[in-house]
C-alpha positions, 0 to 999 in steps of 0.5 A, a space after each residue: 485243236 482249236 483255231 481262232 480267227 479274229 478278223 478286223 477292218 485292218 488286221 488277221 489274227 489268228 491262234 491255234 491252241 491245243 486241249 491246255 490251252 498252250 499256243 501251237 502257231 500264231 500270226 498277226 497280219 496288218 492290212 495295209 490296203 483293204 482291197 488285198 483283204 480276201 487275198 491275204 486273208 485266204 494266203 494266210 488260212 492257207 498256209 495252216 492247211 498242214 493242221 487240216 484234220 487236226 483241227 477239231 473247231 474254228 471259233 470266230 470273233 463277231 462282233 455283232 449278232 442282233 438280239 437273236 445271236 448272243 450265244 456261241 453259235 454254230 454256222 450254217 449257211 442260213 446263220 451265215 445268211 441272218 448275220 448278214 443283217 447286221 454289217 449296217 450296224 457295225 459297218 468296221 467289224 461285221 463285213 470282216 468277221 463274216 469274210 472270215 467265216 466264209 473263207 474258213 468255210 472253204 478251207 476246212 469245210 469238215 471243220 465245225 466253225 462256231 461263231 462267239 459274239 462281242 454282244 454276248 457278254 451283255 445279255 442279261 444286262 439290267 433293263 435300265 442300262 438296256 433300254 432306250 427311251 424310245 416308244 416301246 412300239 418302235 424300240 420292239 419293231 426295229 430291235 433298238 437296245 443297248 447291246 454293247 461290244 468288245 465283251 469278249 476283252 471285258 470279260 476276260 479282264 474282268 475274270 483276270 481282275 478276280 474282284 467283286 466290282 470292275 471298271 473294264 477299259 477297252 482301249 483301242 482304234 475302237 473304245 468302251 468302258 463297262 462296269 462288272 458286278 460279280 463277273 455280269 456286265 451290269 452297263 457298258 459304253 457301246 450301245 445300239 452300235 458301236 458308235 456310243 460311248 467315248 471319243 474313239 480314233 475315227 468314231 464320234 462317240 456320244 453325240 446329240 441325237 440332233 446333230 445326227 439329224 442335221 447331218 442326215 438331213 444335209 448329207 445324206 444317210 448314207 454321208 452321215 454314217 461316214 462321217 461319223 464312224 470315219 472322219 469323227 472321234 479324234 481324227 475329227 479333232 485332229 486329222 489323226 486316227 493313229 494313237 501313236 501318231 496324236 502322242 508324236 504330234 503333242 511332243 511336237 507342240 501340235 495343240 489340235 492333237 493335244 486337244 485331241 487327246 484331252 478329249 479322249 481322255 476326258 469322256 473315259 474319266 466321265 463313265 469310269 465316275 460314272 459307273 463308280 457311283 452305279 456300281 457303289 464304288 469299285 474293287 479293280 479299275 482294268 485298263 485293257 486294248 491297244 491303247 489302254 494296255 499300251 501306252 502309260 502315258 494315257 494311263 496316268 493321264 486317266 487316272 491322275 484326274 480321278 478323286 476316287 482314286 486319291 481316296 483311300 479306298 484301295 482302289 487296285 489298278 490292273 494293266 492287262 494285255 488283250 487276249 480275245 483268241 484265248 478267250 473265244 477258245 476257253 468259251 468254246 471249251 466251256 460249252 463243249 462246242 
């Protein structure tokens, strides 16, 4: 059997799946309130105790592991110690992925437990897409490169798709499009952190390095990253960080929650036409996440303002549900981990 945990900032999830593939328990917990988050988290790995000794590998879901970890990996105290490094730069994701590697640690101790990376996905991506133009001393020194995130849904919808070319839309509290060529991941949103990219709910997106600076400069660094990975994106424009809550306040005639939206939209539209022209031209245009797999809404919104797909060009459009536990755990079968 195999167990995969997927930790976020505001939910538990968790599947057990059998040699096929077949779900044998879940269970999606939302986190109300982060400082229950270690209690829940250890009620929750706790009630699985009746697998112990069934369950042959736990897979996590991390989202960032630095240049270094891009492979499934296995944990040890000292991988656990290095992943560490990287909270600051997925300040949302990281803490949490981690608190469940150590609270699984302590409950299946016998239990190998493999670490898959949302980076993975992007390691072989070309140098153009990679490379910031930064001095090369600087850019080597501090590891800055476009790593990219949410490649463990990218690549199981662009799989899923089953086309040459894919435009793969994550859609979520945290958003980013990535552009697939014969099943690699050629470029993606998401960079150095998963602040670049689209307007998200409470992240800015693209921004311009100088406002980054200004902030920095009149805050602090430490305000400066709040700001912008807490209280910008759509939450900026609006006050809201919940899609559902932005649609309800249009229908109500709020115009900072339509803006909000127009915005959203917008910037997506942009990376779908831009990497339509890197990828000459596309096969299937995924849409995938909460938001992107759940709201049609924000679908036809998307699409309705794309020439390339008014033109007949046979454009295949593909709504599919995310599944990252079912995709960590064919990755861990496929390298026998």
């Amino acid at each position: 059997m195999i167990l995969v945990l997927n930790c976020g900032s505001q939910s538990i999830k968790y599947k057990i799946f059998n040699g096929d593939f077949r779900i044998l328990r879940k269970k999606a917990v939302v986190i109300k309130n982060q400082r229950n988050y270690h209690q829940q988290l250890a009620k929750t790995l706790n009630e699985l105790k009746d697998f112990d000794g069934l369950i042959k590998v736990v897979g996590h879901r991390v989202v960032h592991g630095g240049a270094k970890f891009r492979n499934p990996t296995l944990i040890t105290p000292l991988v656990l110690k290095e992943l560490r490094r990287y909270d600051k730069l997925a300040p949302l994701h990281n803490p949490f992925n981690l608190l469940g590697i150590t609270v699984a640690l302590k409950i299946f101790p016998e239990t190998k437990q493999i670490a898959v990376f949302d980076t993975g996905f992007y390691k072989d991506l070309p140098e153009e897409a990679r490379i910031y133009s930064l001095p090369e001393s600087i850019r080597r020194k501090y590891g800055f490169q476009r790593f990219g995130f949410h490649g463990i849904s990218h690549q199981y919808a662009a799989r899923l798709a089953g086309t040459k070319r894919v435009i793969s839309c994550h859609l979520g509290g945290g958003s980013s499009i990535t552009a697939v060529k014969n099943g690699q991941a050629i470029d993606t949103s998401m960079g150095f952190t998963p602040l670049e990219g689209v307007s998200m709910m409470s992240r800015c997106g693209d921004l311009d390095p100088g406002i980054v600076l200004e902030l920095a400069r009149t805050f602090s660094p430490e305000k400066a990253n709040e700001i912008l990975n807490h209280e910008s994106g759509l939450k900026g424009i609006c006050g809201l960080s919940d899609m559902k809550e932005i649609l309800k306040k249009i229908d109500e005639g709020d115009k900072k929650s339509e803006l909000a939206l127009k915005i959203f939209v917008y910037r997506i539209q942009k990376y779908i036409g831009a990497y339509y022209a890197i990828l000459g031209g596309c096969d299937t245009l995924v849409f995938t996440g909460a938001i992107g797999a759940g709201s049609l809404k924000i679908r036809q919104m998307i699409c309705r303002g794309l020439a390339i797909l008014n033109k007949p060009n046979k454009i295949k459009n593909l709504t599919i549900e995310p599944n990252e536990e079912l995709a960590i755990a064919q990755e861990l079968q496929k390298h026998a981990l």
